[in-house]
C-alpha positions as CSV (number, residue, x, y, z in Angstrom):
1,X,-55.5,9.9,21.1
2,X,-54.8,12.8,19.0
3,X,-52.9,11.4,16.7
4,X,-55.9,8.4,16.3
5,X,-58.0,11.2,15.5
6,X,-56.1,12.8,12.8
7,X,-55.8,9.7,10.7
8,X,-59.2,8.9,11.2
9,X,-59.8,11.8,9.6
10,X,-57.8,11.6,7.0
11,X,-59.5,7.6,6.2
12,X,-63.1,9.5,6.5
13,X,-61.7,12.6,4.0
14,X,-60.2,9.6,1.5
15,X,-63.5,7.9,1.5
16,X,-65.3,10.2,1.5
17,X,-63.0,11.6,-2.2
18,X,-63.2,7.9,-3.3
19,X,-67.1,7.7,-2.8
20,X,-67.5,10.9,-4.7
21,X,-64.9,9.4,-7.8
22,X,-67.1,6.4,-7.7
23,X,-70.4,8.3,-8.2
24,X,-69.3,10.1,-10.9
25,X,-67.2,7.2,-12.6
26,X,-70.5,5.2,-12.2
27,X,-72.7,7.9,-13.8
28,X,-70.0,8.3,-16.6
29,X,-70.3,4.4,-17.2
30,X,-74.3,4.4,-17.1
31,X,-74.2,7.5,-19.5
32,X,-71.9,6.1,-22.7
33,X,-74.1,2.8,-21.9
34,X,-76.8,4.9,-23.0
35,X,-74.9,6.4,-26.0
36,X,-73.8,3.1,-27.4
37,X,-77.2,1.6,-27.2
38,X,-78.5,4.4,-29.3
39,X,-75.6,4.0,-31.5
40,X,-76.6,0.1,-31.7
41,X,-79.8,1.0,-32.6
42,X,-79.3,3.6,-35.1
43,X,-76.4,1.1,-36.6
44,X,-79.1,-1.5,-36.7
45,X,-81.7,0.9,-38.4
46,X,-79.3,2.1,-41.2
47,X,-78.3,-1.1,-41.4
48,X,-81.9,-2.7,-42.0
49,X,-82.3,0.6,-44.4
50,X,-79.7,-0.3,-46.7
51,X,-81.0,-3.8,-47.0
52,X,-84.8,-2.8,-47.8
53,X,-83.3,-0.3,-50.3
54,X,-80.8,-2.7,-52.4
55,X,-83.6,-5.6,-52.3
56,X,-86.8,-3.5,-53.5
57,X,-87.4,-3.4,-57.2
């Protein structure tokens, strides 16, 4: 019984490290998500500036 009770600990202590790597590896992924949507944008409105500059008269 003892023994049961040590590796169950050890399973709940290994989740528990696994659910805390997946948080932060999630929040990592939703953060540069962000970051390359802004850098798409700003791309896109550098982009569109260099257009309207080379076609106005």
């Amino acid at each position: 019984m003892a023994r049961n009770l040590h590796v169950h600990r050890s399973v709940a202590r290994c989740l528990g490290a696994s659910l805390t790597k997946l948080k932060a590896l999630e929040r990592e992924n939703r953060e540069l998500r962000q970051a390359n949507e802004i850098l798409r944008k700003a791309s896109a409105y550098f982009a569109q500036a260099e257009l309207d500059r080379r076609f106005r008269p």
